[in-house]
N, CA, C and O atoms as CSV, one atom per row, in Angstrom:
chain,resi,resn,atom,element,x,y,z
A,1,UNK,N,N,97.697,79.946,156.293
A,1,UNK,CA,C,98.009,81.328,156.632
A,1,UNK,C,C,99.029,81.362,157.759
A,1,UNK,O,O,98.981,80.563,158.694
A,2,UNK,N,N,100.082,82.441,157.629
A,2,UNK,CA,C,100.865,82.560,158.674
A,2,UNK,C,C,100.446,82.567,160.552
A,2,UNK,O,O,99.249,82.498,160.832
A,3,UNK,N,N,100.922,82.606,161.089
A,3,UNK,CA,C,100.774,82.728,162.270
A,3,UNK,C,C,102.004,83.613,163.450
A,3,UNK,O,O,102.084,83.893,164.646
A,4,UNK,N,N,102.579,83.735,162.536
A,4,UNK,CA,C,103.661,84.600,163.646
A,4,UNK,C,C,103.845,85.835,162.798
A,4,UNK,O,O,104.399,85.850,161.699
A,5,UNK,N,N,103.424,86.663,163.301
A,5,UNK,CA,C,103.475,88.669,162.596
A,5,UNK,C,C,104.978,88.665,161.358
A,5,UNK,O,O,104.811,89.024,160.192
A,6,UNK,N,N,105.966,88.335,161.738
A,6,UNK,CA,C,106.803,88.750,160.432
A,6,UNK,C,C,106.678,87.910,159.448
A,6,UNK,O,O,107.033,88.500,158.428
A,7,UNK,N,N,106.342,86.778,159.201
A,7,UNK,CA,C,105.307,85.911,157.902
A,7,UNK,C,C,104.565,86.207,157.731
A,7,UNK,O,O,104.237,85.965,156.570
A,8,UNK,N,N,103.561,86.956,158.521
A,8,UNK,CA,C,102.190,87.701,157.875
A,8,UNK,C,C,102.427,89.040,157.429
A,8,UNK,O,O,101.499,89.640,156.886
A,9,UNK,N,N,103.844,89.748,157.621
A,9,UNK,CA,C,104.001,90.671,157.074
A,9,UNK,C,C,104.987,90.124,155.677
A,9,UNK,O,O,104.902,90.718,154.602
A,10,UNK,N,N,105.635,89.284,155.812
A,10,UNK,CA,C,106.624,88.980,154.606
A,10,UNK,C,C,105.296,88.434,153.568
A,10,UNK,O,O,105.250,89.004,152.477
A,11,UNK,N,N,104.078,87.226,153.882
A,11,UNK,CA,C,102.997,87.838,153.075
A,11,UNK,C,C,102.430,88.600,151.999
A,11,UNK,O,O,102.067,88.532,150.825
A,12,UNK,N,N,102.567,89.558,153.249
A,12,UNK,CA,C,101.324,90.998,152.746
A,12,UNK,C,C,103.064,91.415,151.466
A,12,UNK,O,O,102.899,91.265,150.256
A,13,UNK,N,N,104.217,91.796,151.898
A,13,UNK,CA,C,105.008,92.197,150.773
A,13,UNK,C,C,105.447,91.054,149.432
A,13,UNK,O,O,105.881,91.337,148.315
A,14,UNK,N,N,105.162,89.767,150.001
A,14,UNK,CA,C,105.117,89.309,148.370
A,14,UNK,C,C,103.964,89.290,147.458
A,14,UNK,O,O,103.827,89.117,146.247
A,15,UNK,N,N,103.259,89.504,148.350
A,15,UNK,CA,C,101.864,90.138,147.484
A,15,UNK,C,C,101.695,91.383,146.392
A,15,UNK,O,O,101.249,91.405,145.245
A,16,UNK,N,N,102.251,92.410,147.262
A,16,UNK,CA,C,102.534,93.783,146.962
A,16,UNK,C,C,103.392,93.467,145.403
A,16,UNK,O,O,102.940,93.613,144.267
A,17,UNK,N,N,104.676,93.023,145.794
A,17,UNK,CA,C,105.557,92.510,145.026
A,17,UNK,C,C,105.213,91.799,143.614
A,17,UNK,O,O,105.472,92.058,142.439
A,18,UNK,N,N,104.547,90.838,144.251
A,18,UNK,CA,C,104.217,89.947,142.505
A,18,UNK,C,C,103.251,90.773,141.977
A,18,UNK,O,O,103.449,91.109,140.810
A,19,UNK,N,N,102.035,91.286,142.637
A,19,UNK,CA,C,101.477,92.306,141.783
A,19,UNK,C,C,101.724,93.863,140.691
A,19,UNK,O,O,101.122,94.449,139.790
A,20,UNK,N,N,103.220,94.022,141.619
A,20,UNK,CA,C,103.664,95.002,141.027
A,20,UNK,C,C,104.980,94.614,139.725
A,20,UNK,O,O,105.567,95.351,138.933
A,21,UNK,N,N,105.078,92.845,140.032
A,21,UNK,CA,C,106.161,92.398,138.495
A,21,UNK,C,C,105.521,91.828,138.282
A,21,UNK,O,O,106.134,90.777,138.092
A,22,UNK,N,N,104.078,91.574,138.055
A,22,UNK,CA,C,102.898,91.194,136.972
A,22,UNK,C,C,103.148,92.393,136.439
A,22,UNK,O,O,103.748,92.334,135.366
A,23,UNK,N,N,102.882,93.484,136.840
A,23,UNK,CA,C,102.218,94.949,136.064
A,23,UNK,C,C,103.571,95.309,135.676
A,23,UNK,O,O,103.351,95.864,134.600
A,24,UNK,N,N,104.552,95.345,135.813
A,24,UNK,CA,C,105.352,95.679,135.063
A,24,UNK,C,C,105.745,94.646,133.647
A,24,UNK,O,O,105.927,94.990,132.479
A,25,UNK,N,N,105.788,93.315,134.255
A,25,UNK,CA,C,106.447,92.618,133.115
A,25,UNK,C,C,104.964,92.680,131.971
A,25,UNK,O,O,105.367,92.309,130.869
A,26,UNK,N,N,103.736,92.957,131.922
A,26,UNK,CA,C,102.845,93.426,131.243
A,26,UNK,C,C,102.863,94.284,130.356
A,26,UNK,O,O,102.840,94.099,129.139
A,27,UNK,N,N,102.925,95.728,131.207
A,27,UNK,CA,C,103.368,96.810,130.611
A,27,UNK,C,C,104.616,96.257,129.305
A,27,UNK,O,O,104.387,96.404,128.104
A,28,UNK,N,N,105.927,95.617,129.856
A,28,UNK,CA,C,106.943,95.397,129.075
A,28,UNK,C,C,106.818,95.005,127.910
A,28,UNK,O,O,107.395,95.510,126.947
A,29,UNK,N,N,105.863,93.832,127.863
A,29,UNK,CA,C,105.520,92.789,126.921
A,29,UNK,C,C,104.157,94.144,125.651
A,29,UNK,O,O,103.906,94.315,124.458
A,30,UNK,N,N,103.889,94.500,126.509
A,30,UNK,CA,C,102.922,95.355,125.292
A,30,UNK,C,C,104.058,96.581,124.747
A,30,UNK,O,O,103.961,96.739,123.530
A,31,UNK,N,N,104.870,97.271,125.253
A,31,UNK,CA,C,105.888,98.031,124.434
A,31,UNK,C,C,106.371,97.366,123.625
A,31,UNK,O,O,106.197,97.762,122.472
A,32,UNK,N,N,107.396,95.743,123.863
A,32,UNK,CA,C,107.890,95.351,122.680
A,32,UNK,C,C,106.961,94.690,121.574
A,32,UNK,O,O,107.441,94.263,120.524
A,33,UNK,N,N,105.332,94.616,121.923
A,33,UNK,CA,C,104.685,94.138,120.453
A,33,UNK,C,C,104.223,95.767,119.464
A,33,UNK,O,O,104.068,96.140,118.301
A,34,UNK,N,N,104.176,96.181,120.562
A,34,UNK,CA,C,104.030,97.888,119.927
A,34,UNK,C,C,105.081,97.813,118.680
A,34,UNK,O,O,104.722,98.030,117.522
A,35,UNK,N,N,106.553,97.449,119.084
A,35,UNK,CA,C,107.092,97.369,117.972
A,35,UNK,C,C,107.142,96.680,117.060
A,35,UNK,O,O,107.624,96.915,115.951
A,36,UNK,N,N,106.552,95.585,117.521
A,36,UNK,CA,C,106.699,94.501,115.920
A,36,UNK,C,C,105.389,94.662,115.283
A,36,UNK,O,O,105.201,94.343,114.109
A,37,UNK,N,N,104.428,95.182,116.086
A,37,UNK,CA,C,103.246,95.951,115.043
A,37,UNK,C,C,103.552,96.940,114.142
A,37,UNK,O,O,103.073,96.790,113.018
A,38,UNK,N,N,104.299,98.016,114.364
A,38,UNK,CA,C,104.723,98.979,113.831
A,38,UNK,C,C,105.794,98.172,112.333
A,38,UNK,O,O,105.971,98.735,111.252
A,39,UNK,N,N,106.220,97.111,112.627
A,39,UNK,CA,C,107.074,96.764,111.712
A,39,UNK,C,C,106.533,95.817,110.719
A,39,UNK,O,O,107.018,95.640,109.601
A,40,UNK,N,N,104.934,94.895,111.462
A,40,UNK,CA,C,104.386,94.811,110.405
A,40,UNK,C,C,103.021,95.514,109.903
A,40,UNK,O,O,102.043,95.053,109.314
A,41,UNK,N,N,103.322,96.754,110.344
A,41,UNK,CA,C,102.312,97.343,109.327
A,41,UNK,C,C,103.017,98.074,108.228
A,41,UNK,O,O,102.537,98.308,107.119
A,42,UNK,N,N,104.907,98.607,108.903
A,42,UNK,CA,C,105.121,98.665,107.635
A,42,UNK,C,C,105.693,100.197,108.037
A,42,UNK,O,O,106.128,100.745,107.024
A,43,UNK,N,N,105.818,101.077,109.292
A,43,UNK,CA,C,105.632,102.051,109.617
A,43,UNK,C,C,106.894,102.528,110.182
A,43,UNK,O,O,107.132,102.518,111.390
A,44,UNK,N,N,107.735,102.966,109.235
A,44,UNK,CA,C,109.545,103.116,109.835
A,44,UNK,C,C,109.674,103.605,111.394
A,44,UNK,O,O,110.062,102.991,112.388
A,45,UNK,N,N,109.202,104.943,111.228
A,45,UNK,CA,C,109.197,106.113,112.055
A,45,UNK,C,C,108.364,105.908,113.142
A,45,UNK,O,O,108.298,106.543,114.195
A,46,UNK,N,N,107.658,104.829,112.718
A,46,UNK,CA,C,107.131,104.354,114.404
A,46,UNK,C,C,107.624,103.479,114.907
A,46,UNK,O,O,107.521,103.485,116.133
A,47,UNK,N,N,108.349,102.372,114.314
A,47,UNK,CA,C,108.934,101.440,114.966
A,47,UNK,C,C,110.429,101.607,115.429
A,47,UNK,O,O,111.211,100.850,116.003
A,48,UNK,N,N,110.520,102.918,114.947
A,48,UNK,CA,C,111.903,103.352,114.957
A,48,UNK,C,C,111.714,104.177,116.562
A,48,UNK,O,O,112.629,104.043,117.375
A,49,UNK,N,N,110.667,104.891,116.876
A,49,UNK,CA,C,110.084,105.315,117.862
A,49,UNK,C,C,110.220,104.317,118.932
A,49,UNK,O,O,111.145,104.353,119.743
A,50,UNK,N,N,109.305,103.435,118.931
A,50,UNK,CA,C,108.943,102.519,119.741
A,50,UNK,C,C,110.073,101.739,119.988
A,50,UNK,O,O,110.119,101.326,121.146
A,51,UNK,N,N,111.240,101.319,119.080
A,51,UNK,CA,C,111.985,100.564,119.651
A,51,UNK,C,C,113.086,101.137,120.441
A,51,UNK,O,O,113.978,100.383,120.828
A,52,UNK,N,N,113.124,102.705,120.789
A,52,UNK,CA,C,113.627,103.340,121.202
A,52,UNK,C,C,113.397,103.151,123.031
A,52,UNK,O,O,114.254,103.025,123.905
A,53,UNK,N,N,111.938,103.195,123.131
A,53,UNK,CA,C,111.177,103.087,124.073
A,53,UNK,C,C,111.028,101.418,124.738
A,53,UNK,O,O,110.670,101.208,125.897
A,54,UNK,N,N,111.306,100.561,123.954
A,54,UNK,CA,C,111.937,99.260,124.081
A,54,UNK,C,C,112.980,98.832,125.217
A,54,UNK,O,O,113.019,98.296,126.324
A,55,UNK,N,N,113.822,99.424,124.216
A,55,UNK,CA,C,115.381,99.308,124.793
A,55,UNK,C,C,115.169,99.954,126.196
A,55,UNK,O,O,114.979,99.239,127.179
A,56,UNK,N,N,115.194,100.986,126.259
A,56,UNK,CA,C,115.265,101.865,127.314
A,56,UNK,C,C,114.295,100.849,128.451
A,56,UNK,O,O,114.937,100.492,129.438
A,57,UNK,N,N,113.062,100.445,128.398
A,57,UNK,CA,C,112.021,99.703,129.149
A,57,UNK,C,C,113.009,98.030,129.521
A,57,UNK,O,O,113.056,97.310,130.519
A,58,UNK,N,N,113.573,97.974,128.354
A,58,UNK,CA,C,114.241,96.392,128.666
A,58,UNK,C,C,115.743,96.245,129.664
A,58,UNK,O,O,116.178,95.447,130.494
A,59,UNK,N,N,116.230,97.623,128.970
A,59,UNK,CA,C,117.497,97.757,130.003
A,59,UNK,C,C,117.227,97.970,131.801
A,59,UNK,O,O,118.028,97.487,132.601
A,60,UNK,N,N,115.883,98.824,132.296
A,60,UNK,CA,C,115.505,99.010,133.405
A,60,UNK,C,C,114.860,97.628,133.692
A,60,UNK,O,O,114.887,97.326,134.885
A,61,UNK,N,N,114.304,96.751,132.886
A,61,UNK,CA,C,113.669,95.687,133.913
A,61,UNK,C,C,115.321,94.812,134.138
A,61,UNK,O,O,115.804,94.412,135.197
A,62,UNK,N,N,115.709,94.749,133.201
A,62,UNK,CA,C,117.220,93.792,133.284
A,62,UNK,C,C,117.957,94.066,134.275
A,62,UNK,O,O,118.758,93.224,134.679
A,63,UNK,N,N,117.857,95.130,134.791
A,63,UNK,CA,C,118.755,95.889,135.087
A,63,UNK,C,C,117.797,95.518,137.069
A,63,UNK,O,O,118.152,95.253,138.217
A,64,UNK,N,N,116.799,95.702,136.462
A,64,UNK,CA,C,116.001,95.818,137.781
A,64,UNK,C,C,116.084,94.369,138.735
A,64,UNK,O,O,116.100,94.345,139.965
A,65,UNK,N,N,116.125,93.348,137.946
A,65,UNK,CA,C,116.278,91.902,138.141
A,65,UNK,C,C,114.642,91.304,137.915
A,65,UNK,O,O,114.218,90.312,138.509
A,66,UNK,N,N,113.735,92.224,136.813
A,66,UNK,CA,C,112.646,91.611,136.431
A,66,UNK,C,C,112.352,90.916,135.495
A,66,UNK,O,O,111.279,90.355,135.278
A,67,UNK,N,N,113.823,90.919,134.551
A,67,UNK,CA,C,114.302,89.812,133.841
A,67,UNK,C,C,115.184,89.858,133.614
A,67,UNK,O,O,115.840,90.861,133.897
A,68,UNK,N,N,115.869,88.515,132.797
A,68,UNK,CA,C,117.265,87.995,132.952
A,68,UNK,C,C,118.302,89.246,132.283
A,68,UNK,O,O,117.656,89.885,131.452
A,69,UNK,N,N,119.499,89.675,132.404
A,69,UNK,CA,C,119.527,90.545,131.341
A,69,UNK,C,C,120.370,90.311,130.335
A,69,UNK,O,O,120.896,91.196,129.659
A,70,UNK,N,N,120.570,88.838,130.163
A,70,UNK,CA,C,120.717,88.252,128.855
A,70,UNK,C,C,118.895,88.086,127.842
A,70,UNK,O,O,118.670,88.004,126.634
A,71,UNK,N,N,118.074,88.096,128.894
A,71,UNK,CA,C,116.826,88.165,127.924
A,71,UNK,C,C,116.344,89.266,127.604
A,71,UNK,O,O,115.507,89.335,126.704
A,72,UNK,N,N,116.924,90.732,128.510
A,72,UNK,CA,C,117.082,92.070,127.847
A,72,UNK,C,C,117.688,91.900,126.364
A,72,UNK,O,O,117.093,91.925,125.287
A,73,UNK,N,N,119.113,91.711,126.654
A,73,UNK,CA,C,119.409,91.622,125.581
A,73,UNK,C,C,119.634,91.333,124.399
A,73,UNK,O,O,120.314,91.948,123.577
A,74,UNK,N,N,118.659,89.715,124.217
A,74,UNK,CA,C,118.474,88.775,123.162
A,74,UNK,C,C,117.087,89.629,122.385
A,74,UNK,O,O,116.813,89.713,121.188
A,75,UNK,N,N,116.397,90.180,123.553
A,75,UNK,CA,C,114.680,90.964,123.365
A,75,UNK,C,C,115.627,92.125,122.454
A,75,UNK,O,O,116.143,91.780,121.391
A,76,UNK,N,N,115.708,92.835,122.731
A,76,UNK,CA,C,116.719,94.071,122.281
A,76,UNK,C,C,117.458,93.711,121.097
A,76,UNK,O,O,117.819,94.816,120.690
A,77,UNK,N,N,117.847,92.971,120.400
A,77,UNK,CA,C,118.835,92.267,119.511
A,77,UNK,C,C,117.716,92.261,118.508
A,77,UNK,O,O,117.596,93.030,117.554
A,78,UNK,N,N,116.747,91.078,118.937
A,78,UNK,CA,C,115.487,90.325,117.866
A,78,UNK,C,C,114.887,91.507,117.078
A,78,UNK,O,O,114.735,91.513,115.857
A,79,UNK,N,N,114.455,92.849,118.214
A,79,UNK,CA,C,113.493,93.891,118.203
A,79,UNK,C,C,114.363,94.935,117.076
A,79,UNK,O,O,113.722,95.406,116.136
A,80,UNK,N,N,115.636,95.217,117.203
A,80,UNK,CA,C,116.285,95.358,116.535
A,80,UNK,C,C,116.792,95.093,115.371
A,80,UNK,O,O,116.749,96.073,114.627
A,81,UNK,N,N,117.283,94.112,114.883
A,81,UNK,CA,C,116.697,93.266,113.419
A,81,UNK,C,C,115.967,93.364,112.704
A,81,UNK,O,O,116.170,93.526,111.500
A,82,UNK,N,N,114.375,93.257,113.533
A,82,UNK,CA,C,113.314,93.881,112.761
A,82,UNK,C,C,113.079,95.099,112.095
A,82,UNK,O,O,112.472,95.347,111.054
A,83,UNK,N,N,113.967,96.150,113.284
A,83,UNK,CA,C,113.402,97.674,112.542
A,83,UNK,C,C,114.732,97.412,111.677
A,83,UNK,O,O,114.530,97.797,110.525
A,84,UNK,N,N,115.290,97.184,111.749
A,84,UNK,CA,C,116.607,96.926,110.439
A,84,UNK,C,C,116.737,96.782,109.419
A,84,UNK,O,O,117.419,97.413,108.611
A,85,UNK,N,N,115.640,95.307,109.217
A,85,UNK,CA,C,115.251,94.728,107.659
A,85,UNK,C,C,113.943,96.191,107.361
A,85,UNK,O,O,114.168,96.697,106.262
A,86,UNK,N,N,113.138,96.647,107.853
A,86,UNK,CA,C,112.373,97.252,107.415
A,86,UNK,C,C,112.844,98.528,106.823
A,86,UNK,O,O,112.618,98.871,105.663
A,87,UNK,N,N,113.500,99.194,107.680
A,87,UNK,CA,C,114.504,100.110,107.205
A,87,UNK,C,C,115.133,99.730,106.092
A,87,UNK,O,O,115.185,100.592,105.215
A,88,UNK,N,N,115.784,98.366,105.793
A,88,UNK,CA,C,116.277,98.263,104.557
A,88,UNK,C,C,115.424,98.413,103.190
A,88,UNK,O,O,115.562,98.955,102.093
A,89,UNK,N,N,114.381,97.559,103.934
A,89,UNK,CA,C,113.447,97.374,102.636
A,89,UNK,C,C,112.652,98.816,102.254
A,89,UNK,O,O,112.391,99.113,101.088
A,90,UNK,N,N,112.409,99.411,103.062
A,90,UNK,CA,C,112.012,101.147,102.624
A,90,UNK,C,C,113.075,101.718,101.613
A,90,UNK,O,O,112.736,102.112,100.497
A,91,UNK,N,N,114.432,101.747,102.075
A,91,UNK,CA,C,115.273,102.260,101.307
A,91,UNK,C,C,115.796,101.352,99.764
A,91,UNK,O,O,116.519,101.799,98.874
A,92,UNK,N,N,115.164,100.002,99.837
A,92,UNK,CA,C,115.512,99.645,98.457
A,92,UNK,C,C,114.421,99.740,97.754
A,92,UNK,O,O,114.440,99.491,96.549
């Protein structure tokens, strides 16, 4: 444990910190399976939904520096694809 007050306060804020990019990168990770559930159950208009809500969630962590934002955008690409082929395959 620290011993001089601004290490016991730098501490107490990486604490704060990793607890709060646990809970976010959490949150993140359950929006983008939201969508690949939606895509394999088969459900256009929801995954079309959800990957809306994706993007938007992936560009703010990327953006935030809570991940890379080349892994925004590879996440965003993959997630994309998916509602793509499904969309195709509805319409053929």
């Amino acid at each position: 444990m620290p011993n001089i007050a601004s290490a016991k306060k730098r501490l107490r804020q990486n604490i704060a910190r990793r607890e709060k990019n646990r809970a976010d990168r959490s949150r993140l990770r359950n929006i983008c399976k939201k969508v690949t559930k939606a895509v394999g159950e088969g459900n256009a208009e929801l995954a079309q939904a959800s990957f809306l809500e994706a993007t938007k969630a992936l560009d703010k962590a990327g953006a935030a520096g809570l991940i890379h934002r080349n892994t925004s955008s590879r996440k965003k690409s993959r997630l994309s694809q998916l509602v793509r082929k499904l969309k195709q395959a509805k319409a053929a």
